[in-house]
Wavefront OBJ file of the C-alpha trace (Angstrom):
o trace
v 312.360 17.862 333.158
v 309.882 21.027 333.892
v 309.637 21.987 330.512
v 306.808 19.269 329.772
v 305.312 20.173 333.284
v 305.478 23.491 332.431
v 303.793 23.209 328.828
v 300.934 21.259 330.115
v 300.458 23.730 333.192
v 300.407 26.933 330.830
v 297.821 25.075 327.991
v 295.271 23.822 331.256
v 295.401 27.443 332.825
v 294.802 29.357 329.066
v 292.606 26.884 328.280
v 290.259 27.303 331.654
v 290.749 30.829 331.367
v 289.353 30.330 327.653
v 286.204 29.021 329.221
v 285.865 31.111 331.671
v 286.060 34.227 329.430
v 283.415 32.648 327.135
v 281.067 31.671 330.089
v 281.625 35.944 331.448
v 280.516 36.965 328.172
v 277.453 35.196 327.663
v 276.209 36.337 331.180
v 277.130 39.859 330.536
v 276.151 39.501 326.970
v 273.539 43.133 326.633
v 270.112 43.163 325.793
v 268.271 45.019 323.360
v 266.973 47.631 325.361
v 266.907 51.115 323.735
v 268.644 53.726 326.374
v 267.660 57.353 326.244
v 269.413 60.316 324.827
v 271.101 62.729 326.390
v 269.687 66.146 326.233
v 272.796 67.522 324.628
v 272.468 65.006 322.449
v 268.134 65.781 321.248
v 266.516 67.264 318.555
v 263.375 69.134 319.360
v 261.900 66.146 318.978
v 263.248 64.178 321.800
v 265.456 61.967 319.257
v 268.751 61.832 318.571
v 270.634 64.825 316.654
v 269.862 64.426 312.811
v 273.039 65.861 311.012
v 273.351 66.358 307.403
v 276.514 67.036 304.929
v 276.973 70.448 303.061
v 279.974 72.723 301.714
v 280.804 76.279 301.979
v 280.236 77.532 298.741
v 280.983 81.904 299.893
v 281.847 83.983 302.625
v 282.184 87.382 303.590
v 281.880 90.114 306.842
v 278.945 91.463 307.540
v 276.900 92.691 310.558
v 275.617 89.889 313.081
v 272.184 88.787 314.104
v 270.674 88.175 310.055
v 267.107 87.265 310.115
v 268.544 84.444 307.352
v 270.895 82.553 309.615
v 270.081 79.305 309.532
v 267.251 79.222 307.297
v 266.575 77.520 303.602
v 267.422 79.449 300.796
v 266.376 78.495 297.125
v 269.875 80.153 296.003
v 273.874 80.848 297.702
v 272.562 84.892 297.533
v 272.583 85.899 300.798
v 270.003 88.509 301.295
v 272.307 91.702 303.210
v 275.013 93.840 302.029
v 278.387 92.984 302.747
v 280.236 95.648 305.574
v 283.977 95.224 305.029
v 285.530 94.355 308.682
v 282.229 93.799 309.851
v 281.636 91.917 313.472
v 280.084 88.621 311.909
v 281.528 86.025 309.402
v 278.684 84.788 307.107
v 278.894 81.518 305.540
v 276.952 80.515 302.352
v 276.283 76.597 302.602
v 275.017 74.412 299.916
v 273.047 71.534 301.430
v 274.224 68.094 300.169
v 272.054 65.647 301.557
v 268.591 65.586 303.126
v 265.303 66.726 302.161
v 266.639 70.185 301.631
v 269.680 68.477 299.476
v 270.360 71.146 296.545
v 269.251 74.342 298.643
v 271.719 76.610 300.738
v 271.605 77.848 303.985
v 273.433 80.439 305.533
v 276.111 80.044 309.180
v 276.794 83.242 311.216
v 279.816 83.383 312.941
v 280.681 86.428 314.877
v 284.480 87.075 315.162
v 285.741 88.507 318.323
v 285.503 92.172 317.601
v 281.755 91.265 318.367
v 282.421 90.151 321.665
v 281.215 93.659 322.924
v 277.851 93.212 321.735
v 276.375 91.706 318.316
v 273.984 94.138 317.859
v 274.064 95.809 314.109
v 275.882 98.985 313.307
v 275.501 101.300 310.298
v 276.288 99.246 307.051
v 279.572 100.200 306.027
v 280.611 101.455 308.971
v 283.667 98.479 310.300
v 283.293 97.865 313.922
v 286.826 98.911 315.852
v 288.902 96.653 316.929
v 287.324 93.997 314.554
v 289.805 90.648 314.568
v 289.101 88.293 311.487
v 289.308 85.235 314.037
v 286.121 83.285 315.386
v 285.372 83.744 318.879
v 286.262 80.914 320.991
v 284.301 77.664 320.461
v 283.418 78.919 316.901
v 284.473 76.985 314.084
v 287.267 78.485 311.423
v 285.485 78.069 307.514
v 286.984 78.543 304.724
v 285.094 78.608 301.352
v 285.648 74.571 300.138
v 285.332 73.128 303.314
v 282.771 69.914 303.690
v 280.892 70.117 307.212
v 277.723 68.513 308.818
v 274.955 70.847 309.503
v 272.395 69.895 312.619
v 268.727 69.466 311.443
v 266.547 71.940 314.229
v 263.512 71.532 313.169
v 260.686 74.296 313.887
v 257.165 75.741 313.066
v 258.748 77.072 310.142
v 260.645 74.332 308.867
v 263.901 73.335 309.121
v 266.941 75.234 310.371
v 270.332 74.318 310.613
v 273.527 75.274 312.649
v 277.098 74.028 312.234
v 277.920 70.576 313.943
v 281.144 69.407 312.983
v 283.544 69.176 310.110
v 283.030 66.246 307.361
v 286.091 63.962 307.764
v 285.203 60.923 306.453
v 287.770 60.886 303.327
v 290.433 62.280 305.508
v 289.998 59.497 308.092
v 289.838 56.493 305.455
v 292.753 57.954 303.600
v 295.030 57.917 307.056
v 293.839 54.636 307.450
v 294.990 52.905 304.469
v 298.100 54.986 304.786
v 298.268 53.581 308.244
v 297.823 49.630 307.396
v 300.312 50.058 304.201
v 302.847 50.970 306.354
v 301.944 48.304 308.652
v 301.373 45.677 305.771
v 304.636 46.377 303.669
v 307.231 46.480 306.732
v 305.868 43.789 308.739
v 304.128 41.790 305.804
v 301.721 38.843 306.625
v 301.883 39.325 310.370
v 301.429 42.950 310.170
v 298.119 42.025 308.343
v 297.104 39.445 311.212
v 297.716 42.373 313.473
v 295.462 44.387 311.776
v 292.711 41.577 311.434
v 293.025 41.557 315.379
v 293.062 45.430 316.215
v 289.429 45.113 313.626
v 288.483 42.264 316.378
v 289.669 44.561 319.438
v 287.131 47.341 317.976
v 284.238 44.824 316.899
v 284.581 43.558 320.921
v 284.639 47.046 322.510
v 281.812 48.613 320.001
v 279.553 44.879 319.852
v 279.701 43.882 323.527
v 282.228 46.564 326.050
v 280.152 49.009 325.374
v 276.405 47.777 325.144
v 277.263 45.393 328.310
v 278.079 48.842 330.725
v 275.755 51.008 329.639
v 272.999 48.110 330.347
v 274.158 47.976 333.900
v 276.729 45.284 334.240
v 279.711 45.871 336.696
v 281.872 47.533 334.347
v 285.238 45.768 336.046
v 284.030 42.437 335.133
v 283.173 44.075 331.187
v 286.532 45.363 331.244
v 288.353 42.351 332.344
v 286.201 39.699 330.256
v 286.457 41.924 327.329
v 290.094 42.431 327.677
v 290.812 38.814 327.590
v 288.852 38.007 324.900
v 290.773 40.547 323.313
v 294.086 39.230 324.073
v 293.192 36.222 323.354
v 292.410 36.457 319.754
v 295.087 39.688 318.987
v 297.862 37.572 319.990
v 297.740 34.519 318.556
v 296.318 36.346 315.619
v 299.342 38.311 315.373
v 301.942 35.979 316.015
v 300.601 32.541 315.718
v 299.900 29.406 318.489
v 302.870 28.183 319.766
v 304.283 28.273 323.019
v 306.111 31.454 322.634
v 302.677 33.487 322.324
v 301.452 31.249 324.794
v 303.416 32.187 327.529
v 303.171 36.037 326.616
v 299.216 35.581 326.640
v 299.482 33.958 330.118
v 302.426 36.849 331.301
v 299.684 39.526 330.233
v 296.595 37.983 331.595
v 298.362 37.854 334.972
v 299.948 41.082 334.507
v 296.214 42.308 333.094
v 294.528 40.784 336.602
v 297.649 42.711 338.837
v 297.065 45.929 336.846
v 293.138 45.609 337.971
v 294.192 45.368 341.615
v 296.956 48.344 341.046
v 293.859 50.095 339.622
v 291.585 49.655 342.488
v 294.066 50.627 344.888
v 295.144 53.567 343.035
v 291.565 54.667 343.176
v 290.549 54.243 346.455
v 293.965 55.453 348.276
v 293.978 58.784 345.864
v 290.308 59.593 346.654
v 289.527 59.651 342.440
v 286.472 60.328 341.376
v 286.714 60.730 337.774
v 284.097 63.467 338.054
v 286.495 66.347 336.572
v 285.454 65.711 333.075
v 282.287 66.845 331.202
v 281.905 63.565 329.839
v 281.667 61.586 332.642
v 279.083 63.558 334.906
v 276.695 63.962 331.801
v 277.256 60.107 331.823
v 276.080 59.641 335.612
v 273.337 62.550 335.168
v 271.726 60.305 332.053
v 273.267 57.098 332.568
v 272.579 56.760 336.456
v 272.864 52.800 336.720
v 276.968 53.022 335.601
v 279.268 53.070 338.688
v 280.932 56.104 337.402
v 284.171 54.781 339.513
v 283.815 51.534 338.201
v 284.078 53.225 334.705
v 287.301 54.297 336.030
v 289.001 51.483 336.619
v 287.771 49.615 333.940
v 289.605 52.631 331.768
v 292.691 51.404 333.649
v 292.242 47.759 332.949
v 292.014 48.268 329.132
v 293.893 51.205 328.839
v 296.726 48.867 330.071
v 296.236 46.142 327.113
v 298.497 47.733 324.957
v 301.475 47.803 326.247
v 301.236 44.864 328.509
v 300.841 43.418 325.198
v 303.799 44.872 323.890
v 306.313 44.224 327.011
v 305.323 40.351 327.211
v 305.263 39.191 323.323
v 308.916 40.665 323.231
v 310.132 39.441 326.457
v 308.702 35.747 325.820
v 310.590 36.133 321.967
v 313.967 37.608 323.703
v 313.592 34.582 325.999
v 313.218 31.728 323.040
v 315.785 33.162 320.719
v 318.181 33.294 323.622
v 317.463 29.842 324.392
v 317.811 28.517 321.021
v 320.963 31.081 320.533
v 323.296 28.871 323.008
v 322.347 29.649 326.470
v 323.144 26.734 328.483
v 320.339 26.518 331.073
v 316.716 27.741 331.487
v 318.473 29.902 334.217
v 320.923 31.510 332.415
v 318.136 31.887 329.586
v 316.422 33.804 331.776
v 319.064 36.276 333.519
v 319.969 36.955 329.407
v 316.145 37.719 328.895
v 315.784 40.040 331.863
v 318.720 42.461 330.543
v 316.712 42.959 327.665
v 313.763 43.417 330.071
v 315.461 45.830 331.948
v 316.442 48.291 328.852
v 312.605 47.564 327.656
v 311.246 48.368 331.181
v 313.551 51.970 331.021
v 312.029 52.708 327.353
v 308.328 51.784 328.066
v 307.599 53.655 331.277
v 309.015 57.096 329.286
v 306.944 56.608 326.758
v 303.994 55.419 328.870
v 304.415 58.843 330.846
v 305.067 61.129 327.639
v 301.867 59.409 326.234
v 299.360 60.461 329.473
v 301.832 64.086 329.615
v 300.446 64.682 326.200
v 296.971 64.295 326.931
v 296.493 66.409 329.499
v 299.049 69.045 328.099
v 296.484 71.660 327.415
v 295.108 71.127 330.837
v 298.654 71.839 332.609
v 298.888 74.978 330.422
v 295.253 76.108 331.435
v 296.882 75.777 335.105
v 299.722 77.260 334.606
v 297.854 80.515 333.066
v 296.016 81.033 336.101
v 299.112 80.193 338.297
v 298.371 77.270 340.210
v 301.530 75.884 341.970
v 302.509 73.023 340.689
v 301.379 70.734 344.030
v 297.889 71.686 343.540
v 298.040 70.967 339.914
v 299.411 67.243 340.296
v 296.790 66.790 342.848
v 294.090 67.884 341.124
v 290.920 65.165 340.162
v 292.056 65.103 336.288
v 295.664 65.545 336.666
v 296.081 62.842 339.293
v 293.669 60.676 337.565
v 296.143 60.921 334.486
v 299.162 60.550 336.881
v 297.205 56.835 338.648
v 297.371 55.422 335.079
v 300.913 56.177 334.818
v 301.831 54.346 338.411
v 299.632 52.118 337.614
v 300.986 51.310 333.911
v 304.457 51.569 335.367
v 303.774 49.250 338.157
v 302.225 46.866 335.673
v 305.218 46.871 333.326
v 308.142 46.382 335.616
v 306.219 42.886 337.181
v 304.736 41.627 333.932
v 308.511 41.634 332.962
v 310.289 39.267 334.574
v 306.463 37.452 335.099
v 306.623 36.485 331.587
v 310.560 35.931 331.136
v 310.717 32.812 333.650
v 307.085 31.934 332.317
v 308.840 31.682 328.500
v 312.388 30.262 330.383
v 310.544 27.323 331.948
v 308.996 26.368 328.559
v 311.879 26.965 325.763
v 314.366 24.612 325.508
v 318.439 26.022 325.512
v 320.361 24.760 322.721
v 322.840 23.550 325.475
v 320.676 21.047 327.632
v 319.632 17.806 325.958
v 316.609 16.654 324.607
v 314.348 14.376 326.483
v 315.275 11.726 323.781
v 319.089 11.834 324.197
v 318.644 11.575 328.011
l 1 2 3 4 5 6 7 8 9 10 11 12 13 14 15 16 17 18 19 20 21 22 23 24 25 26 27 28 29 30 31 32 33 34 35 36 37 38 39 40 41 42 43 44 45 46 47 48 49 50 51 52 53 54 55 56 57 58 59 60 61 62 63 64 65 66 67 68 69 70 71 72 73 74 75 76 77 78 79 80 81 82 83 84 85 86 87 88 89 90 91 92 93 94 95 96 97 98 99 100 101 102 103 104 105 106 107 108 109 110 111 112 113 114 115 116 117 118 119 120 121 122 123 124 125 126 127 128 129 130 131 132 133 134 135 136 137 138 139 140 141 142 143 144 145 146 147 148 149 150 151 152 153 154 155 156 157 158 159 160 161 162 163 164 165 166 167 168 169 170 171 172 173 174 175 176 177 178 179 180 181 182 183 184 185 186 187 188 189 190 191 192 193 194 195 196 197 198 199 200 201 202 203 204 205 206 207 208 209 210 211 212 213 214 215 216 217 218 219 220 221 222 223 224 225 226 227 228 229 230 231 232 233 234 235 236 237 238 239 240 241 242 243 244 245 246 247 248 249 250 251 252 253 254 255 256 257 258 259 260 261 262 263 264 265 266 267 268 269 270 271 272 273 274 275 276 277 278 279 280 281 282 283 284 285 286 287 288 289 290 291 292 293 294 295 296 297 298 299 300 301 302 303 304 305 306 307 308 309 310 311 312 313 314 315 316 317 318 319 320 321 322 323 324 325 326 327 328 329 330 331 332 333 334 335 336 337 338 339 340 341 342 343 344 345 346 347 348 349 350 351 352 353 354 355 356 357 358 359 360 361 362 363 364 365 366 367 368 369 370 371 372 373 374 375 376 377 378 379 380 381 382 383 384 385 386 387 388 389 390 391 392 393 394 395 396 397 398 399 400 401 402 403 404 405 406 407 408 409 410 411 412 413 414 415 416 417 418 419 420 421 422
C-alpha cells in the first residue's frame, strides 16, 4: 500500500520543514536598531515627516505667489481679493489636529494657465488661456474634502503644504465591505481565511520587513517568511488534514522552484530593478539591501498567491475524485489533471492581465513617445513585469500536476479496498 508510506513521508518532510522555518526566523529575527530617514522623507529637523489632518472649508481663483500660503491664520478669511479665472486655486483649510488644531491655513495651487509664469497680474484682470485644472502633480480639492497637511516648521513657526488625502474611513469602510462578502458566501472558512491574510500582514510588517532592511539576505527573508506564511494561511483556511497537507507540500516545492525560476530569470534578462524611483532611493539610503536580491524576493512572495490557489484546488479536485468512484490512485490522478489543465489555461490569463494592468500607464507613456514595441518589452520595468509573468507561469503549470500525484498517492479511491478488507 503507498498510501500509508506516502502519509508518513508528507507529515516527516512538513514537519522538518516546520522546524526549519522556525530555526530561519529566529536567526533572521531583526534587531532594534533605528535606520535613518530618507531625505524625501525629513522635516527640517532631520526627523521623519510630521503630517496633520484638516478640511477644505473655501476656495476660489486668485493670483499665485500669496505671501499667506501656507501660513496660520486665526480665521478661513483669506487676506487677497478674489480675480475670477485667475492663474492660482486657493484653498482655505481648517486645521484639525495639532498644536495649531482650530486655526486655518491657506494651499495654493496654480492651475495650468499659470504654467507660463506665476507671477501676479492686475487684480481682475483673468489670465488667457486660464484652464480650471491643477497642473500636473497638483492635487484636485474640492471644498469638503479631508486631507493631511505636512508640518514645515520655520523661524516663524509652522507652515504647512498639502501631503495627501485623508482616507482612513474610506479604507475601513471597503474593508468591512470586503470581509462581509467574504464572511457571508464562504461562512466560517471565509473567516479563517481572513484570520490568516491578518497573519500574512502581521509576518510581512513584524519580521519581512524589519529582517531586510537590517541587512539579512533578503532571499532567505522571502523564502522563510513565505513559508511561515503558508504554513499558518492554509491550514487556517481549510483545516489539518491530509488534503491541505499535500497542497502545503505542492506549494512549498512549487514556492522553492519559483525561487530558482526567479534567479534565473534575473540573471539571464540582465534585471536590475533600478527603473523605479522607489528602489534607487532604497539603495541610495538603504545601501546594505542587495537591491537584486529585493528583486527576487518580490518574485518569491509575489508568487504565494496563486501557488496557493492552484494547489489547495488541485489537491481537493484530486480527493473528491477519489472518493467520487475513481478506481485507482492512477486514474484519480489523470481525472485531477483535466481539471488542472482548464485551471492552468484560466490562471496564467489572469496572472498576465494582473502584471498588464500594472504597468498599463507605463505602456501608454511608451506608446506616446513612439517607442516600437521591441524596445518597450525589453525595457528594465517592462521586462521586469514580463519575468514575473514567465516566472508565475512557469510556476503554475509544474506546481500542477506536482501537487495532483502528491494528493493521488495519499487519498484513497472509493474503488480500491481498505487496508482492513485486504
Amino acid at each position: 500500500m503507498l498510501s500509508p508510506f506516502a502519509r508518513w513521508l508528507v507529515i516527516g518532510t512538513l514537519a522538518v520543514t516546520a522546524v526549519a522555518v522556525t530555526i530561519g526566523m529566529i536567526v533572521l529575527w531583526p534587531s532594534d536598531s533605528e535606520h535613518p530617514v530618507p531625505t524625501q522623507f525629513r522635516a527640517a529637523d532631520g526627523g521623519s515627516i510630521q503630517t496633520v489632518d484638516g478640511e477644505v472649508v473655501d476656495q476660489f481663483r486668485a493670483n499665485c505667489l500669496n505671501p499667506a500660503a501656507g501660513s496660520v491664520l486665526e480665521t478661513a478669511d483669506i487676506p487677497v481679493n478674489p480675480v475670477a479665472g485667475g492663474p492660482c486655486i486657493l484653498n482655505a483649510v481648517r486645521i484639525d489636529s495639532g498644536e495649531a488644531a482650530g486655526r486655518y491655513t491657506v494651499l495654493e495651487i496654480p492651475t495650468k494657465g499659470a504654467q507660463s509664469g506665476t507671477e501676479p497680474g492686475p487684480e481682475g484682470t483673468p489670465t488667457p488661456g486660464a484652464s480650471d485644472e491643477p497642473q500636473a502633480g497638483q492635487p484636485t480639492l474640492h471644498v469638503g474634502d479631508a486631507i493631511r497637511l505636512s508640518t514645515v516648521p520655520g523661524p516663524e513657526g509652522n507652515r504647512y503644504t498639502f501631503f495627501d488625502f485623508q482616507r482612513g474611513t474610506a479604507t475601513i469602510v471597503w474593508a468591512i465591505l470586503f470581509i462581509a462578502a467574504i464572511v457571508l458566501v464562504a461562512a466560517w472558512r471565509g473567516f479563517r481565511s481572513i484570520l490568516g491574510l491578518a497573519f500574512a500582514f502581521v509576518v510581512l510588517g513584524g519580521f519581512t520587513l524589519p529582517a531586510i532592511l537590517d541587512g539579512s539576505s533578503p532571499v532567505a527573508v522571502a523564502v522563510v517568511s513565505s513559508a511561515a506564511i503558508l504554513f499558518v494561511v492554509l491550514y487556517l483556511a481549510h483545516g489539518v488534514s491530509l488534503r491541505t497537507s499535500s497542497a502545503l507540500l505542492g506549494t512549498l516545492t512549487s514556492l522553492l522552484m519559483a525561487g530558482l525560476l526567479s534567479w534565473l530569470a534575473i540573471e539571464t534578462m540582465n534585471l536590475t530593478g533600478l527603473s523605479g524611483d522607489q528602489t534607487t532611493n532604497l539603495q541610495v539610503y538603504q545601501g546594505n539591501i542587495s537591491v537584486s536580491g529585493l528583486l527576487l524576493a518580490g518574485f518569491i512572495i509575489g508568487t504565494l498567491g496563486v501557488l496557493n490557489d492552484v494547489t489547495i484546488t488541485q489537491a481537493s479536485a484530486a480527493f473528491e475524485l477519489a472518493a467520487a468512484g475513481e478506481p485507482t490512485r492512477l486514474a484519480t490522478f489523470k481525472a485531477a489533471m483535466r481539471v488542472g489543465r482548464d485551471h492552468i489555461a484560466s490562471t496564467v490569463y489572469t496572472l498576465v492581465f494582473a502584471y498588464a494592468g500594472s504597468a498599463l500607464p507605463l505602456m501608454l507613456l511608451f506608446s506616446v513617445a513612439q517607442q516600437p514595441l521591441g524596445g518597450l518589452l525589453t525595457t528594465d520595468v517592462v521586462a521586469v513585469e514580463l519575468a514575473r509573468s514567465f516566472v508565475g507561469g512557469i510556476a503554475i503549470a509544474l506546481s500542477v500536476p506536482l501537487t495532483t500525484a502528491i494528493a493521488a498517492a495519499l487519498c484513497r479511491p472509493a474503488g480500491m479496498p481498505s487496508p482492513a478488507a485486504s
